[in-house]
PyMOL Python script that loads the backbone (N, CA, C, O; Angstrom):
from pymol import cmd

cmd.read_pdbstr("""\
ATOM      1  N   UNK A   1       4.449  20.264   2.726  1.00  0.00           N
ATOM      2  CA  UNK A   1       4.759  18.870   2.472  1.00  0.00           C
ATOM      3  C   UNK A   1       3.838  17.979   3.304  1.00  0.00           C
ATOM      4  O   UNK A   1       3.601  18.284   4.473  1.00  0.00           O
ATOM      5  N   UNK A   2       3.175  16.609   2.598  1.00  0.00           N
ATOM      6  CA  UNK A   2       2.632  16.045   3.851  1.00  0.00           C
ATOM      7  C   UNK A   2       3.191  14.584   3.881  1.00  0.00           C
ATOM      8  O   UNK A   2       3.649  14.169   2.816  1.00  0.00           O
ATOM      9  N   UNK A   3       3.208  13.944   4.713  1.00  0.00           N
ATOM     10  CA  UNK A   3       3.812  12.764   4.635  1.00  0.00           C
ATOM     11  C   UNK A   3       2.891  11.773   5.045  1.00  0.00           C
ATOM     12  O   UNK A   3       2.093  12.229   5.864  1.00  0.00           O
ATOM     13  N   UNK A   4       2.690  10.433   4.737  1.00  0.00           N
ATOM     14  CA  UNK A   4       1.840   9.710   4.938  1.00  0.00           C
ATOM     15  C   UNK A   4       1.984   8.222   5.154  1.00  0.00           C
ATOM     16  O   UNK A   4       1.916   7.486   4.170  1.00  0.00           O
ATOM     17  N   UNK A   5       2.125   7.849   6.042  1.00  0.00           N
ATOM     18  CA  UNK A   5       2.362   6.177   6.807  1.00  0.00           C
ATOM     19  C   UNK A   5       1.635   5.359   6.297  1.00  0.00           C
ATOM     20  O   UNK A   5       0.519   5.869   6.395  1.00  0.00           O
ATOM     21  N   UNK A   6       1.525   4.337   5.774  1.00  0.00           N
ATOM     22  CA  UNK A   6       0.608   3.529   4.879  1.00  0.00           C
ATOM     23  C   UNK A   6       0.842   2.146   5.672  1.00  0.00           C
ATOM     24  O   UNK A   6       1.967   2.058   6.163  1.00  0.00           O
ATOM     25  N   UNK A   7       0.073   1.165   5.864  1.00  0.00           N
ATOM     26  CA  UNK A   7       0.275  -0.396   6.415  1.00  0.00           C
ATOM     27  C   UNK A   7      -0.519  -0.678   4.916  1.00  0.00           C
ATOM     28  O   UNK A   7      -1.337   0.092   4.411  1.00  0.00           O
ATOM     29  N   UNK A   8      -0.074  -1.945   4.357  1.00  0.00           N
ATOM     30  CA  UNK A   8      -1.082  -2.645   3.244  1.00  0.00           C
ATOM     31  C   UNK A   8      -0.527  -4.023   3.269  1.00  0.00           C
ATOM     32  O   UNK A   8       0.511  -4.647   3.493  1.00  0.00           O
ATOM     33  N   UNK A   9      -1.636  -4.152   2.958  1.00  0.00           N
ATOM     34  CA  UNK A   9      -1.623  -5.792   2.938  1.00  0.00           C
ATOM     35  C   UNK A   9      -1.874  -6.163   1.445  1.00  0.00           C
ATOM     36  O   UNK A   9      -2.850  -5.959   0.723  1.00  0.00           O
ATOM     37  N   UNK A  10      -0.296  -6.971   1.142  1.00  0.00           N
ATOM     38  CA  UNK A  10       0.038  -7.313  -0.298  1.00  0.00           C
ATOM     39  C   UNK A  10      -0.955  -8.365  -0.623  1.00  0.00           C
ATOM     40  O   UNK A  10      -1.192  -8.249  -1.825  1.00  0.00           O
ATOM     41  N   UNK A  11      -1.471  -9.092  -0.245  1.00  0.00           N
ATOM     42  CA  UNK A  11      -2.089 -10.454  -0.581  1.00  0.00           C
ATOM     43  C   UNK A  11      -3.807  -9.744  -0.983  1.00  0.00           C
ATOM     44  O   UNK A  11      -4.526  -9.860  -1.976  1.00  0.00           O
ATOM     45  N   UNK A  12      -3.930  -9.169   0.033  1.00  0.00           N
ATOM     46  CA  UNK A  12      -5.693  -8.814  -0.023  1.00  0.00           C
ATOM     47  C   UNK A  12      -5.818  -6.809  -0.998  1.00  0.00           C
ATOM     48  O   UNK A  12      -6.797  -6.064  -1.046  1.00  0.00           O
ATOM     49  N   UNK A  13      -4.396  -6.595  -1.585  1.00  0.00           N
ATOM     50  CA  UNK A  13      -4.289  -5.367  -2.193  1.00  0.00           C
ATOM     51  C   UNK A  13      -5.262  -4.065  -1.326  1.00  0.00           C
ATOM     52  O   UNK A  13      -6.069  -3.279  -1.825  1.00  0.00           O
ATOM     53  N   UNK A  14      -4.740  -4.232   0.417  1.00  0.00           N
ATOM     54  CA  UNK A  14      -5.960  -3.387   1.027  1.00  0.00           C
ATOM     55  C   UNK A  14      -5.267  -2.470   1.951  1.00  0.00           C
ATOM     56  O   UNK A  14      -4.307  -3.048   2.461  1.00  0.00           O
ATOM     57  N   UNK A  15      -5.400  -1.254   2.353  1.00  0.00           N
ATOM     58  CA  UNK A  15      -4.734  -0.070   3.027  1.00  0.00           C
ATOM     59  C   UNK A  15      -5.478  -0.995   4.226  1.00  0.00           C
ATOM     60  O   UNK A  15      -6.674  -1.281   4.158  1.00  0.00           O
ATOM     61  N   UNK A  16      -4.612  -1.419   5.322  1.00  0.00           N
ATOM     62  CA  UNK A  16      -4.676  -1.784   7.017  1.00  0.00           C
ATOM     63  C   UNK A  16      -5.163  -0.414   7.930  1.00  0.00           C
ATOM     64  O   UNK A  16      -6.239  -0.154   8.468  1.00  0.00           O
ATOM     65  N   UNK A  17      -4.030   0.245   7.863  1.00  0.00           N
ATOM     66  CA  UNK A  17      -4.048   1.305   7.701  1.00  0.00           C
ATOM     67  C   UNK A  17      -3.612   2.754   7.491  1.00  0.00           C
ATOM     68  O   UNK A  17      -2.694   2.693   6.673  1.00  0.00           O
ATOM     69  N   UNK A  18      -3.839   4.109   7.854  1.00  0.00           N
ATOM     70  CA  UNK A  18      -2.731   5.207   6.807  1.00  0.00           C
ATOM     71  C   UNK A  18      -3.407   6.582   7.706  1.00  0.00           C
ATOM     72  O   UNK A  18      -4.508   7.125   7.800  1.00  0.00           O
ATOM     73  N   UNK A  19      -2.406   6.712   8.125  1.00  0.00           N
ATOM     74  CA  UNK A  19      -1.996   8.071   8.762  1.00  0.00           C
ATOM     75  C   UNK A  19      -1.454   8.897   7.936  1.00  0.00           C
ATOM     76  O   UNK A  19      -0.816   8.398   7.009  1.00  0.00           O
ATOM     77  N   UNK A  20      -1.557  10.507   8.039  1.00  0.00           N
ATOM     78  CA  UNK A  20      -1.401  11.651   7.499  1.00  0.00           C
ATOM     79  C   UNK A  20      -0.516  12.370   8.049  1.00  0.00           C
ATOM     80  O   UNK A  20      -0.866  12.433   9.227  1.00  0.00           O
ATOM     81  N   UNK A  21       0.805  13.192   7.862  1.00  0.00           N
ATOM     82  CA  UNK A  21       1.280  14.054   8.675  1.00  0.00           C
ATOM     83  C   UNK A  21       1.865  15.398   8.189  1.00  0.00           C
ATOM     84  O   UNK A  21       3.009  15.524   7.752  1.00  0.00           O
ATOM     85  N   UNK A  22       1.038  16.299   8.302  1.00  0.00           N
ATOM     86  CA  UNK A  22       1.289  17.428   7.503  1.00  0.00           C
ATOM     87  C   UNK A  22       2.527  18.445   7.921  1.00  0.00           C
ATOM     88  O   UNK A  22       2.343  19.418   8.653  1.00  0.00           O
ATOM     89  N   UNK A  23       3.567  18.158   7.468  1.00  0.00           N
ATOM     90  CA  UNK A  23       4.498  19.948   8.233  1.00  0.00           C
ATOM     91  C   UNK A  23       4.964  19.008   9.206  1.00  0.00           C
ATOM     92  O   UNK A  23       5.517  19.844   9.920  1.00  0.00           O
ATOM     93  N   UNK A  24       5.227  17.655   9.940  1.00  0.00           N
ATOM     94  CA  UNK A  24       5.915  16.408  10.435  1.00  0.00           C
ATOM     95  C   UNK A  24       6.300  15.734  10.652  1.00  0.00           C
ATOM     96  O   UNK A  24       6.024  15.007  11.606  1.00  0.00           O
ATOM     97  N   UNK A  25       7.406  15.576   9.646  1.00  0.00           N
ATOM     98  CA  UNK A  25       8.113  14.534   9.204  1.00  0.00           C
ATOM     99  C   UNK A  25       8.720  13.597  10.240  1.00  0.00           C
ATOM    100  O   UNK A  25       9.035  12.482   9.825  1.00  0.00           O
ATOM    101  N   UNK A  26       8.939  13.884  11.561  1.00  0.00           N
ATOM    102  CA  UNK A  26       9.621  13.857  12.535  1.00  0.00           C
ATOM    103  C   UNK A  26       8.297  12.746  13.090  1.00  0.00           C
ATOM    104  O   UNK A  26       8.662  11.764  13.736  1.00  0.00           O
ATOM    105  N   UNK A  27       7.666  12.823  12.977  1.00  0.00           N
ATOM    106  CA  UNK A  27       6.236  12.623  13.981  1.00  0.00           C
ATOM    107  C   UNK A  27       6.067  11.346  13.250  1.00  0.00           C
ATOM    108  O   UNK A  27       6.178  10.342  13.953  1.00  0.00           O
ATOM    109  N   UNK A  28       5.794  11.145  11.847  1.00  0.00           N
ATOM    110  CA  UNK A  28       5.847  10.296  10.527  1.00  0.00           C
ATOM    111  C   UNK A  28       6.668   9.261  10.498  1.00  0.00           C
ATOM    112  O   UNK A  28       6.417   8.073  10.300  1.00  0.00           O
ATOM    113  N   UNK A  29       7.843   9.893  10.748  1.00  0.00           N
ATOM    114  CA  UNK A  29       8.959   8.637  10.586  1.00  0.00           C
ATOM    115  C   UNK A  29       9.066   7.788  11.641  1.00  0.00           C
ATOM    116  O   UNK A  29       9.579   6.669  11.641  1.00  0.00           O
ATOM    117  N   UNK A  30       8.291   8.682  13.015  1.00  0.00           N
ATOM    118  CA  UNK A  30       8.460   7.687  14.609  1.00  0.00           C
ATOM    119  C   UNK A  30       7.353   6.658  14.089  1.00  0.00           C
ATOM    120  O   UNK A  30       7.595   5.451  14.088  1.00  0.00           O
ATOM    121  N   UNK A  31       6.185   7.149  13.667  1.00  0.00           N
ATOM    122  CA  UNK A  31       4.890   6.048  13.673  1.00  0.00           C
ATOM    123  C   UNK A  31       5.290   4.762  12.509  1.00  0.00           C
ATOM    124  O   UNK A  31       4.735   3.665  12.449  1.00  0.00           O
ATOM    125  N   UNK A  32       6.300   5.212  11.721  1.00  0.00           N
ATOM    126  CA  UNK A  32       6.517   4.251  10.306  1.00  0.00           C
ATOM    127  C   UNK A  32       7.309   3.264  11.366  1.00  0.00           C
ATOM    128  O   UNK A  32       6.979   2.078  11.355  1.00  0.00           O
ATOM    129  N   UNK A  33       8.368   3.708  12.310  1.00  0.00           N
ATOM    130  CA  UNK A  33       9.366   2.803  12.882  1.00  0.00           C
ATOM    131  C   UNK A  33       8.111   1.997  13.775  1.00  0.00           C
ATOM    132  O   UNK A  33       8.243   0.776  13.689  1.00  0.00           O
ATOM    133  N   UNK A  34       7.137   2.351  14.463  1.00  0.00           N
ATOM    134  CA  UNK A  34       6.396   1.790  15.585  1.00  0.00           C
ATOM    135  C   UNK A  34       5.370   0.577  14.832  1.00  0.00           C
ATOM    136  O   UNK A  34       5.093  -0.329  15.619  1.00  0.00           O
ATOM    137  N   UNK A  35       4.831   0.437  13.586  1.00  0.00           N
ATOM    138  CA  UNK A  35       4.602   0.357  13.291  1.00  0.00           C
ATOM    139  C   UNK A  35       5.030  -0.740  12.528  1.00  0.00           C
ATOM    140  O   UNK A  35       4.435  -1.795  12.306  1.00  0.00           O
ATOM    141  N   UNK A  36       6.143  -0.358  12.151  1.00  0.00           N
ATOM    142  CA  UNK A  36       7.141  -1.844  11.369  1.00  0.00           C
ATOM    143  C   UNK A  36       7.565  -2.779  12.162  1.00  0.00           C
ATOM    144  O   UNK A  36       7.696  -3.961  11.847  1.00  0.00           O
ATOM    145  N   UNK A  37       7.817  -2.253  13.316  1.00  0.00           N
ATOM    146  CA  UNK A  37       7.964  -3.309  14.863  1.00  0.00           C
ATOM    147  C   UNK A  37       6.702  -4.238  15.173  1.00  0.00           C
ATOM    148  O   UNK A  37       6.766  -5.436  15.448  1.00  0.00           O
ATOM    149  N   UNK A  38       5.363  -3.346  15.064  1.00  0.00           N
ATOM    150  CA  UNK A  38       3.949  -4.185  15.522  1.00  0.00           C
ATOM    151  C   UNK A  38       3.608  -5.073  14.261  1.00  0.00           C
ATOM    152  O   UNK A  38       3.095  -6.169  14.485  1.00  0.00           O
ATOM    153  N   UNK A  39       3.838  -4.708  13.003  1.00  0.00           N
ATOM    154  CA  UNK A  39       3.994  -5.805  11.309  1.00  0.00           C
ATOM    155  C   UNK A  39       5.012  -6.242  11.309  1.00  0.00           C
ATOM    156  O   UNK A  39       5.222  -6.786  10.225  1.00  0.00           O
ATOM    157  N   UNK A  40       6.156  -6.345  12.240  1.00  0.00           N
ATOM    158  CA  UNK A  40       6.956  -6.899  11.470  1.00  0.00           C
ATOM    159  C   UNK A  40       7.258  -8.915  11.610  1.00  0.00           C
ATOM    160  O   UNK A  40       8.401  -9.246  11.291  1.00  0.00           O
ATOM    161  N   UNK A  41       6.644  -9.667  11.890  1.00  0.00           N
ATOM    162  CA  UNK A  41       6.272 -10.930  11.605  1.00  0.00           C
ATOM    163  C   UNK A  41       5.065 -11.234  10.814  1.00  0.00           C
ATOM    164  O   UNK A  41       4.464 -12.288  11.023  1.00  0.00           O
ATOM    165  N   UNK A  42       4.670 -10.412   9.941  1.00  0.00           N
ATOM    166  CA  UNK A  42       3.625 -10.568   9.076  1.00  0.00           C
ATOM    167  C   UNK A  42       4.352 -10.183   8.028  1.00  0.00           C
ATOM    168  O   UNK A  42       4.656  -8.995   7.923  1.00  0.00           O
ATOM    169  N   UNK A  43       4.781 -11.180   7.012  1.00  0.00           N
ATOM    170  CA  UNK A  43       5.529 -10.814   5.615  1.00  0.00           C
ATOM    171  C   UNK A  43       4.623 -10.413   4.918  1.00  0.00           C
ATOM    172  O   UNK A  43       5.046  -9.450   4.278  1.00  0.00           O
ATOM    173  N   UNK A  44       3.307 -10.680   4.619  1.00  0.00           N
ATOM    174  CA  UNK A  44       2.621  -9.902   3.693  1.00  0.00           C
ATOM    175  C   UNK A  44       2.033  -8.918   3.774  1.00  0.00           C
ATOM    176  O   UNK A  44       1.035  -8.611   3.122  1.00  0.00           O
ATOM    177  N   UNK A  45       2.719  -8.136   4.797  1.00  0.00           N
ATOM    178  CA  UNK A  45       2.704  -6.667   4.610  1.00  0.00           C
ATOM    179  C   UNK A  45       3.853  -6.043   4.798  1.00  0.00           C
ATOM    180  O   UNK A  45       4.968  -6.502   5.045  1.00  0.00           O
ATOM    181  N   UNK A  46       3.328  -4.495   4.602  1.00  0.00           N
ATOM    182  CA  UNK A  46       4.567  -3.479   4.438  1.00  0.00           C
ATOM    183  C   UNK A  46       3.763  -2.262   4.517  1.00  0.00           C
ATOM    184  O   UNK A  46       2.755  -1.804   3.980  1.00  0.00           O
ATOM    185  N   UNK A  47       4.717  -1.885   5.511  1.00  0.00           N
ATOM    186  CA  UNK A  47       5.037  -0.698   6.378  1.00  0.00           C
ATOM    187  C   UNK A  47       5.847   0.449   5.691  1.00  0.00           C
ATOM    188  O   UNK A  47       7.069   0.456   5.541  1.00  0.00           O
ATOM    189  N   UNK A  48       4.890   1.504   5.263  1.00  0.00           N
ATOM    190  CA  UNK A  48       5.768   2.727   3.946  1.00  0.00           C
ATOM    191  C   UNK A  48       5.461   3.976   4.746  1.00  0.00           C
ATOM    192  O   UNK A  48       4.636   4.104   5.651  1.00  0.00           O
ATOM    193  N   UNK A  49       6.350   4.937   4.196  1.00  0.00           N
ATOM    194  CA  UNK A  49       6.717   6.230   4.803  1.00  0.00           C
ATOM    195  C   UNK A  49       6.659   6.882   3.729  1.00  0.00           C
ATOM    196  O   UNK A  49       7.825   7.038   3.369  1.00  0.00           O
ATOM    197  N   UNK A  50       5.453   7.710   2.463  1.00  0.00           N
ATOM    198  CA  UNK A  50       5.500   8.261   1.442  1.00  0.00           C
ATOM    199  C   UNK A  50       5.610   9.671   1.786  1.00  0.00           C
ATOM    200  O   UNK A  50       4.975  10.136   2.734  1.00  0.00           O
ATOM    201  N   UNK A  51       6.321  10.315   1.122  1.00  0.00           N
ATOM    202  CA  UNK A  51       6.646  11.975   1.241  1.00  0.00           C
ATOM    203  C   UNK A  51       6.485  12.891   0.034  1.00  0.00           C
ATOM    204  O   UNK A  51       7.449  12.916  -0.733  1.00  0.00           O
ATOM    205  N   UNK A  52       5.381  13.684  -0.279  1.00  0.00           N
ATOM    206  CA  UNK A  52       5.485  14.590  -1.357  1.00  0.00           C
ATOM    207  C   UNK A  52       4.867  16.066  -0.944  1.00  0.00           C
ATOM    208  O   UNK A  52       4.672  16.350   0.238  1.00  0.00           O
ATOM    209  N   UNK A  53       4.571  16.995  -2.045  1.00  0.00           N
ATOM    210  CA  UNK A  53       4.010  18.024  -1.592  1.00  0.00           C
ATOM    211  C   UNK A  53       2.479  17.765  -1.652  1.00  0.00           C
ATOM    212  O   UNK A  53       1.757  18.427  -0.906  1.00  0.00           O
ATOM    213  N   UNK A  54       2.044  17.028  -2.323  1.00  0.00           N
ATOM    214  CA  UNK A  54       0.286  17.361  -1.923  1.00  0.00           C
ATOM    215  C   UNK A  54      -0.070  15.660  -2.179  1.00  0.00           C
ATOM    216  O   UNK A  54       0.532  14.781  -2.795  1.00  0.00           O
ATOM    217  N   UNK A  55      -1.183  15.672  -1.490  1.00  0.00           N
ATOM    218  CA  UNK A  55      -1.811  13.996  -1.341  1.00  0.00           C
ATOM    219  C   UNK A  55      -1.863  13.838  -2.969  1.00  0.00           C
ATOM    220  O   UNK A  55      -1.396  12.794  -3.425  1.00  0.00           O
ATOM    221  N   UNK A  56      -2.353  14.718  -3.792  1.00  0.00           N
ATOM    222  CA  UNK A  56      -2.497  13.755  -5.385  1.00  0.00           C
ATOM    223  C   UNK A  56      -1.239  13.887  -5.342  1.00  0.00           C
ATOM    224  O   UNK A  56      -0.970  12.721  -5.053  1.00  0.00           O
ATOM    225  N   UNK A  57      -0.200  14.425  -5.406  1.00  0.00           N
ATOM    226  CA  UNK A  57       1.119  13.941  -6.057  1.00  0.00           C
ATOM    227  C   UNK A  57       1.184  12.502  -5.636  1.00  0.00           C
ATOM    228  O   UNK A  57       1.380  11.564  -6.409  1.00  0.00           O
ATOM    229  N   UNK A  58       0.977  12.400  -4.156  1.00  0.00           N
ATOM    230  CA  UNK A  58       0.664  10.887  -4.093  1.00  0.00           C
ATOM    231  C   UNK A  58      -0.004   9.818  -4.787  1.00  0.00           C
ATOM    232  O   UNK A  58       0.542   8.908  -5.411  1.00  0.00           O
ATOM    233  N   UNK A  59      -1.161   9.999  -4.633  1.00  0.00           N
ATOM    234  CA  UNK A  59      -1.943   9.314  -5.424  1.00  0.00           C
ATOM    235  C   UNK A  59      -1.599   8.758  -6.805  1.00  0.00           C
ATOM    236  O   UNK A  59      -1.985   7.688  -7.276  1.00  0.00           O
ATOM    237  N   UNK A  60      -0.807   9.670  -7.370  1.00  0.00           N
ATOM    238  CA  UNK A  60      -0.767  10.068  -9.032  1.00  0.00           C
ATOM    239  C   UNK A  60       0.543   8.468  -8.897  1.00  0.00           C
ATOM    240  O   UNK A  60       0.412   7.360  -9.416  1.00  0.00           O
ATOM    241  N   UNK A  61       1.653   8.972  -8.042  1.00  0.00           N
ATOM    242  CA  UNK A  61       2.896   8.254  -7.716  1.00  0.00           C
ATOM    243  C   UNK A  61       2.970   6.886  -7.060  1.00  0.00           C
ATOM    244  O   UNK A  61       4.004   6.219  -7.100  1.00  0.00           O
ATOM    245  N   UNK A  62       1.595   6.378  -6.310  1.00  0.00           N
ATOM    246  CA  UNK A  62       1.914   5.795  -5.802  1.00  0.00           C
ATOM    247  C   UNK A  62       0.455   4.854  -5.745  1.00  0.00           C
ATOM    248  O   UNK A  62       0.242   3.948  -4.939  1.00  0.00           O
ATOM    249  N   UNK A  63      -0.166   5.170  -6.464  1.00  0.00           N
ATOM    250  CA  UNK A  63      -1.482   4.780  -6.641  1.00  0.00           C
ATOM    251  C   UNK A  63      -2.243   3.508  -6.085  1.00  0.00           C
ATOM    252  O   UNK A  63      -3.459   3.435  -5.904  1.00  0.00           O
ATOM    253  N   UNK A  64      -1.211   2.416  -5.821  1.00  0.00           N
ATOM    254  CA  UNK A  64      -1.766   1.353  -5.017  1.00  0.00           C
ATOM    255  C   UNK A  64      -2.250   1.626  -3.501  1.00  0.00           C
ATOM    256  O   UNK A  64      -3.218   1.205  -2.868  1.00  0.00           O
ATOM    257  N   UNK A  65      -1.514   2.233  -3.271  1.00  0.00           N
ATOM    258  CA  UNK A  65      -2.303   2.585  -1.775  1.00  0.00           C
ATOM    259  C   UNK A  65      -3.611   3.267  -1.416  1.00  0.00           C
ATOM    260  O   UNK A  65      -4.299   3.115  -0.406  1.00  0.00           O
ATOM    261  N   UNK A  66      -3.808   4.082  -2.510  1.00  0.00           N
ATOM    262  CA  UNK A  66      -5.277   5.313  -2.734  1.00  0.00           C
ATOM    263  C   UNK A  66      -5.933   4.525  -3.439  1.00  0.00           C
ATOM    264  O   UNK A  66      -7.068   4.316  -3.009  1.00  0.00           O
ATOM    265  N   UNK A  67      -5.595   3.884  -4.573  1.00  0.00           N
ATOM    266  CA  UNK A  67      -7.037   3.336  -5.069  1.00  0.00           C
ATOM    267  C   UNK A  67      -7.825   1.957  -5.278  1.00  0.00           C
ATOM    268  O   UNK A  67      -7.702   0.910  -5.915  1.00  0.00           O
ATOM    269  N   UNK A  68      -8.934   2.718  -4.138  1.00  0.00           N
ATOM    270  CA  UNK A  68     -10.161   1.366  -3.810  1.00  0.00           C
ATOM    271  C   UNK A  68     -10.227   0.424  -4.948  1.00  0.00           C
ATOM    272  O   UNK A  68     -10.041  -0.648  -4.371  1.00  0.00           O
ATOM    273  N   UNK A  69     -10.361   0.178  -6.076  1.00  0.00           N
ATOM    274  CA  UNK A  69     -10.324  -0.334  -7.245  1.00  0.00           C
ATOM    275  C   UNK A  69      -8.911  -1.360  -7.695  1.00  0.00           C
ATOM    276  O   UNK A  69      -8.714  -1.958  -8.753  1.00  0.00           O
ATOM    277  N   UNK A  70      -8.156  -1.295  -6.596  1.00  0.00           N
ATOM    278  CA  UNK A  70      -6.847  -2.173  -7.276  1.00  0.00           C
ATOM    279  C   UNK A  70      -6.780  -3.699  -6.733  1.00  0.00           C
ATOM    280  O   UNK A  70      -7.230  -4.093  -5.657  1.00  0.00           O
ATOM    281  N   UNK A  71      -6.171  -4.400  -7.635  1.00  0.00           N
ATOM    282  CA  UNK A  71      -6.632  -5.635  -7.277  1.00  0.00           C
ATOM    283  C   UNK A  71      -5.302  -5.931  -6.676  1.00  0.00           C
ATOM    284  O   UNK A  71      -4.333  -5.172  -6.654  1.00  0.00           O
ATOM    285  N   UNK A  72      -5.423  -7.701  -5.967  1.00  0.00           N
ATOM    286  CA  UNK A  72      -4.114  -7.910  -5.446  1.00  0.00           C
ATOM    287  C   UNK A  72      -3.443  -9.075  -6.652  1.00  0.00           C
ATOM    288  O   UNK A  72      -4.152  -9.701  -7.440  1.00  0.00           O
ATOM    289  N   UNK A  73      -2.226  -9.161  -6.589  1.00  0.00           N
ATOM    290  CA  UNK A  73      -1.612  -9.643  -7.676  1.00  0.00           C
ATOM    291  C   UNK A  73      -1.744 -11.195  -7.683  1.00  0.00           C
ATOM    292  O   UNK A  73      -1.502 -11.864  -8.688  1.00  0.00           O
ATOM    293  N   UNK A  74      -2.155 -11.734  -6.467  1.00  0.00           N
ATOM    294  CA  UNK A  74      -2.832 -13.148  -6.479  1.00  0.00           C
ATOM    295  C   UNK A  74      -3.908 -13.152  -7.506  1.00  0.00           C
ATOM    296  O   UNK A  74      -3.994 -13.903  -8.478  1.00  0.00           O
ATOM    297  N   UNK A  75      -4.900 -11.985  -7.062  1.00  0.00           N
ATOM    298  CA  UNK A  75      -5.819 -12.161  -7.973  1.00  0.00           C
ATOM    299  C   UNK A  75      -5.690 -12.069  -9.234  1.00  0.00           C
ATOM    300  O   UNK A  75      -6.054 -13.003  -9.948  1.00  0.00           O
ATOM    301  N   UNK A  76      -5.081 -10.785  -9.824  1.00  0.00           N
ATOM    302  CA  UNK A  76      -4.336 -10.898 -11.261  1.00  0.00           C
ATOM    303  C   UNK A  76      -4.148 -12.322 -11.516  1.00  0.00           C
ATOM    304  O   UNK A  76      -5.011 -13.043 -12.018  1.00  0.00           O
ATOM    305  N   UNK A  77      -2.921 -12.720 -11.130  1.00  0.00           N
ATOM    306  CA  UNK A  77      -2.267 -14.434 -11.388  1.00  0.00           C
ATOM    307  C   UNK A  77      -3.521 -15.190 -11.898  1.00  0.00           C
ATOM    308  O   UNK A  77      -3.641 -15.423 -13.100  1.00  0.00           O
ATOM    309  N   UNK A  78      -4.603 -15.635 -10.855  1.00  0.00           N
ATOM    310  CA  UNK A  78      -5.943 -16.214 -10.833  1.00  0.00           C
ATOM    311  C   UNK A  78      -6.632 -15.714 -12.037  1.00  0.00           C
ATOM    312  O   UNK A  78      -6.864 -16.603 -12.856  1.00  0.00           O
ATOM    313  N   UNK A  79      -6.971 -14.679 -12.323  1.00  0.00           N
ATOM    314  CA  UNK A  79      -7.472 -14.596 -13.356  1.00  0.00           C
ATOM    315  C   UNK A  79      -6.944 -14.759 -14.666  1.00  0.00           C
ATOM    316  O   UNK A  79      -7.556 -15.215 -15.631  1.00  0.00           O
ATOM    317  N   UNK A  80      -5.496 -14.265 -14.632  1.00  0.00           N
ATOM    318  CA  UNK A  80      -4.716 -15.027 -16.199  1.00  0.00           C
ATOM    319  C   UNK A  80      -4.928 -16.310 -16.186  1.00  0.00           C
ATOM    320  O   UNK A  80      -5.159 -16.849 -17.269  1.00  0.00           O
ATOM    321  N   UNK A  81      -4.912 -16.887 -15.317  1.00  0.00           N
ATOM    322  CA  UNK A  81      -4.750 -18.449 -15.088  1.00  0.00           C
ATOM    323  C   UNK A  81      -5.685 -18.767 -16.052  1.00  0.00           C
ATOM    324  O   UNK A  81      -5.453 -19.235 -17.167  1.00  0.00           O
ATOM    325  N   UNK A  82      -7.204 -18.372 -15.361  1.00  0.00           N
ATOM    326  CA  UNK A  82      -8.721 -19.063 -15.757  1.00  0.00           C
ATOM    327  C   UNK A  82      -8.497 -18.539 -17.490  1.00  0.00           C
ATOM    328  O   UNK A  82      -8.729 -19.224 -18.486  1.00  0.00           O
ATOM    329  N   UNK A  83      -8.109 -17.473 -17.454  1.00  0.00           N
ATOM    330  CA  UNK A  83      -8.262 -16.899 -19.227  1.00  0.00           C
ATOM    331  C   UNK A  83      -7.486 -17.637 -20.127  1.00  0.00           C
ATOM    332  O   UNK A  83      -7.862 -17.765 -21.292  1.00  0.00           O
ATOM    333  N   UNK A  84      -6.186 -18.261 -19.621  1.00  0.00           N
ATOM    334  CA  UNK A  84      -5.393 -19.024 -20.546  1.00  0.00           C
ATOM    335  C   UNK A  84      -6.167 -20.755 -20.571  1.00  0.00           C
ATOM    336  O   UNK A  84      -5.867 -21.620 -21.393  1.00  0.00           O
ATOM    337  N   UNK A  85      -6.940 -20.876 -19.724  1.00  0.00           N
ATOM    338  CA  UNK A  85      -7.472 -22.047 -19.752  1.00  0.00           C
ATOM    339  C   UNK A  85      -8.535 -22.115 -20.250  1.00  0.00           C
ATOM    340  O   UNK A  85      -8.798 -23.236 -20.686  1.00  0.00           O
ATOM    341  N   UNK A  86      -9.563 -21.093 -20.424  1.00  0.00           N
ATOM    342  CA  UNK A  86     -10.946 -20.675 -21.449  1.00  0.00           C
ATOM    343  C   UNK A  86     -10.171 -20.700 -23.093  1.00  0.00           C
ATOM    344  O   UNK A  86     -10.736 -21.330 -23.986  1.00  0.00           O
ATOM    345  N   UNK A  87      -8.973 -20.032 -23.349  1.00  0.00           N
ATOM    346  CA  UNK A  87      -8.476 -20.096 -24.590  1.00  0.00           C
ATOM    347  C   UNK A  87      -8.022 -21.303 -24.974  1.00  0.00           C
ATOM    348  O   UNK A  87      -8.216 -21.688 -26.127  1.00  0.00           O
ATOM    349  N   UNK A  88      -7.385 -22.029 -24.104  1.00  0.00           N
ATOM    350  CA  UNK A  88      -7.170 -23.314 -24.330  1.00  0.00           C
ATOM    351  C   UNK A  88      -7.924 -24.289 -25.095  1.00  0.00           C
ATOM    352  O   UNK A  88      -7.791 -24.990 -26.098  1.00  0.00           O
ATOM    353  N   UNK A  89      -9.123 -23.926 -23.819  1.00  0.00           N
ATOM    354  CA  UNK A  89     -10.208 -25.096 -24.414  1.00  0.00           C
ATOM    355  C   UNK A  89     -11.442 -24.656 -25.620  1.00  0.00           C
ATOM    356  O   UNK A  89     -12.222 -25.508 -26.045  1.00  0.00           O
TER     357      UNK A  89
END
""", "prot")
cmd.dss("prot")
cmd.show_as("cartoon", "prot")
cmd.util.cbc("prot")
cmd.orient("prot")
């Protein structure tokens, strides 16, 4: 099993950062608590504790955190915005 601590920052859709803990769950869950204490007056982030058997099960499950390519949902918003206003006009 490996477990994996994630910090991300909702606004900028970006891994802060992400620790690994293989066969440690114990070790994992202290750094998720230490961690949510040092973020926790920053609302636009969040502090996760993901648990599966192999990093792609992750990936596959949880995909915002692994992939470089995802945008943040501000930006989404921003860009429907501009597209409903190109159709407009």
């Amino acid at each position: 099993m490996i477990d994996v601590v994630v910090v991300y920052d909702r606004p900028s859709a970006t891994v802060v950062e992400r620790m690994d803990f293989v066969e440690n769950s114990t070790a994992a869950f202290e750094k998720r608590l230490e961690l949510e204490r040092a973020y926790r007056n920053q609302g636009a982030v969040e502090v996760v504790l993901l648990n599966a058997s192999s990093i792609d099960d992750l990936k596959v499950s949880h995909s915002r955190y692994f992939d470089p390519n995802a945008i943040s949902a501000a930006r989404v918003k921003r860009l429907s915005e501009e597209l409903s206003r190109k159709i407009a006009s």
